[in-house]
ROSEMAR-194672 format. One record per residue (C-alpha): x, y, z; residue number from 1; residue in three letters. Coordinates in steps of 0.001 Angstrom, whole numbers, plus 500000, padded with zeros to 6 digits. Each point is the difference from the previous one (the first is absolute). Example, Ala and Ser with C-alpha at 12.3 -4.5 7.8 and 13.67 -1.06 7.14 Angstrom:
512300_495500_507800_1_ALA
501370_503440_499340_2_SER
***
This chain:
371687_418863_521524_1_UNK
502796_502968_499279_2_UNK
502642_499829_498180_3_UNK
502521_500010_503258_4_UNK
498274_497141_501818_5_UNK
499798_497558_496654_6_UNK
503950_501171_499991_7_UNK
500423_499169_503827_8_UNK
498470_496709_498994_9_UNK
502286_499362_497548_10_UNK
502865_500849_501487_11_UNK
499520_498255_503360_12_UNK
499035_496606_497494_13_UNK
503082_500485_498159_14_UNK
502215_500366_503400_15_UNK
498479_497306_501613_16_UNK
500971_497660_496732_17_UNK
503672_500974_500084_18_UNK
500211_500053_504157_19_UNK
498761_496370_499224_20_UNK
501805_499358_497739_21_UNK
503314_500583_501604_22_UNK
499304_498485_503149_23_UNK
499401_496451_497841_24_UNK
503356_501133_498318_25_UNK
501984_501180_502992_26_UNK
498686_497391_502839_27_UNK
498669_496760_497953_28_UNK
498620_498689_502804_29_UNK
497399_500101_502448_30_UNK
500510_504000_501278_31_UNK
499259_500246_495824_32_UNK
496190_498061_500563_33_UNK
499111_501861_503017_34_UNK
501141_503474_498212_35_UNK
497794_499233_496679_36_UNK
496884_498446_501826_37_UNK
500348_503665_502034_38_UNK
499936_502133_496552_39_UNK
497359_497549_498672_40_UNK
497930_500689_503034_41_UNK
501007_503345_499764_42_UNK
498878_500703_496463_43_UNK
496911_498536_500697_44_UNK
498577_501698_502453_45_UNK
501991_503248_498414_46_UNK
498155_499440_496265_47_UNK
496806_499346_499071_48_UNK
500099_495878_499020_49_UNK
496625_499319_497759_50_UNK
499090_496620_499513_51_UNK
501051_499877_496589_52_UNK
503615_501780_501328_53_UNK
500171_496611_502625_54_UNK
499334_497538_497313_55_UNK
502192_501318_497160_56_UNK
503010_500478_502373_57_UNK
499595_496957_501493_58_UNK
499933_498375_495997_59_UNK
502842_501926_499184_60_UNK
502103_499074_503040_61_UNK
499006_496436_499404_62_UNK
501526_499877_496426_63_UNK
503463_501756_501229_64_UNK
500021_497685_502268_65_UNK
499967_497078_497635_66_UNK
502132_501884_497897_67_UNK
502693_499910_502273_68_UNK
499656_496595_501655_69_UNK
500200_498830_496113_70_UNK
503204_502389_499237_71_UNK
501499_498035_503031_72_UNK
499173_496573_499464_73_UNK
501328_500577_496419_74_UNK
503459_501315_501465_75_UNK
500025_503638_499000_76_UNK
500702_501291_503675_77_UNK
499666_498438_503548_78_UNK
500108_501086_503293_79_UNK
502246_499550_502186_80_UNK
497408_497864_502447_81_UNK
499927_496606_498061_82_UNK
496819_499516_499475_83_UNK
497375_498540_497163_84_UNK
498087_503334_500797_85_UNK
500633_503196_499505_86_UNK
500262_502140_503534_87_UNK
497468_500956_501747_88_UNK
500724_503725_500457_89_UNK
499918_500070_496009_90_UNK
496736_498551_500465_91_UNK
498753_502745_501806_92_UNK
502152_502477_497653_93_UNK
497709_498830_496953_94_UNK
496762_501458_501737_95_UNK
501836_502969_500855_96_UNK
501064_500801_496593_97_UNK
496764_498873_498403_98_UNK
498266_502434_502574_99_UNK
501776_502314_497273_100_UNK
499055_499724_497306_101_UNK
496818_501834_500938_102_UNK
501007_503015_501181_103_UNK
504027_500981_499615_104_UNK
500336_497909_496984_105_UNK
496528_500414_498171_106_UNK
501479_501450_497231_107_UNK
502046_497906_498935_108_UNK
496773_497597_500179_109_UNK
498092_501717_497495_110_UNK
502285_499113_496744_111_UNK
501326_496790_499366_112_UNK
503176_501223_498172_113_UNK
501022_502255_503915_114_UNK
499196_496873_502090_115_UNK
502370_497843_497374_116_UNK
502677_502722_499868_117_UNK
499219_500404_504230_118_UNK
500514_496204_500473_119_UNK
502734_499740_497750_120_UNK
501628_502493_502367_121_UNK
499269_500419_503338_122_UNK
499917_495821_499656_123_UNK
503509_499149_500074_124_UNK
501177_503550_501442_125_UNK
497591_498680_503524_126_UNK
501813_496331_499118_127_UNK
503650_501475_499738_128_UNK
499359_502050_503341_129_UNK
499309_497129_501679_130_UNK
502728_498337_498630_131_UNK
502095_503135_501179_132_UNK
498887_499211_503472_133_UNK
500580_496221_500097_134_UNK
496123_499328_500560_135_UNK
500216_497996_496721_136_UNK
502715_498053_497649_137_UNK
499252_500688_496317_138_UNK
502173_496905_498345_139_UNK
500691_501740_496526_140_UNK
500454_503624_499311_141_UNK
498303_499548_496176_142_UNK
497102_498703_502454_143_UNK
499385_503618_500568_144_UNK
498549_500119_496382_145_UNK
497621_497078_500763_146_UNK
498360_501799_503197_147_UNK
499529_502726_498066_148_UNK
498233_499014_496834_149_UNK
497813_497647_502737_150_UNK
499415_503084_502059_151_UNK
499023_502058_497159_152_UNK
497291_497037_499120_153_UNK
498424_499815_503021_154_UNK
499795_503380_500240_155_UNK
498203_500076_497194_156_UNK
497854_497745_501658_157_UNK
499421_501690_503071_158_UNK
499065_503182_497717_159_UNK
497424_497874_498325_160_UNK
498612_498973_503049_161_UNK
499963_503750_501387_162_UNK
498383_500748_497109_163_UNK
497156_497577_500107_164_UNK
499048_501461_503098_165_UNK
496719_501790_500520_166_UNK
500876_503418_501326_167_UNK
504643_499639_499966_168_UNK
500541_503745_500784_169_UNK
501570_500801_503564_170_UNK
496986_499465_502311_171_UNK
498686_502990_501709_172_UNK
498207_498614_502436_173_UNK
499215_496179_501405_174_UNK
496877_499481_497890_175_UNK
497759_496779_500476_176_UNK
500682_497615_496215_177_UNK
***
């Protein structure tokens, strides 16, 4: 694969993550699922998705997802649905942002100390944007400090998890695992 398509790839994962990501931030609601199961779909068929890719996203999204439904039940933020769960469109926004951590984020997968310091950033920045566009109430502004030591943890976990993956570069190509 040349350098310019593995770039294209790249690019388009990264673009798809933020489109995503501000359409769960802008709209909260159901135009916000129907936009991120498109760029999930999208992505898909638009990278190559190994076996291994499916399974570790899917892990990876699975622990956000806890991560979040436990942040809420323990009062750091809620949304502004009242609800025991988190929403769904931030369901759906966990497998799109897992789906980078493959390709546009890889490396800040490949050392634990960039996924902490990534977490620990991009965490509460992603949190505060919300926040910004009333798809989310965060109760305390010191709370800010708590998502982002948690988010630099579980980004460490997620980079451990990359990591113990046969084969965690960028796919070139859909390969049978």
């Amino acid at each position: 694969m040349s350098y310019k398509h593995r770039l294209s790839k790249l690019i388009n994962n990264f673009v798809a993550f933020q489109i995503g990501w501000l359409a769960c931030a802008m709209f909260h609601d159901g135009r916000a699922v129907v936009i991120v199961a498109g760029l999930l779909t999208w992505l898909y068929f638009a990278e190559p998705w190994s076996k291994v890719r499916i399974r570790v996203t899917i892990q990876i999204a699975l622990l956000g997802i806890l991560m979040d439904i436990c942040l809420t039940y323990l009062g750091i933020y809620y949304f502004p649905a009242p609800s025991m769960y988190i929403p769904f469109w931030l369901v759906l926004l966990w497998f799109l942002f897992a789906s980078t951590l493959s390709v546009s984020l890889h490396w800040m997968m490949s050392k634990s100390l960039y996924a902490f310091i990534g977490g620990a950033i991009i965490g509460p920045a992603a949190y505060f944007g919300g926040h910004q566009f009333e798809a989310m109430e965060i109760v305390e502004p010191s709370y800010y400090f708590v998502i982002s030591i948690v988010w630099g943890c579980m980004m460490i976990v997620f980079s451990i998890l990359h990591r113990k993956q046969p084969n965690n570069r960028i796919v070139l190509s859909r390969v049978s695992d």
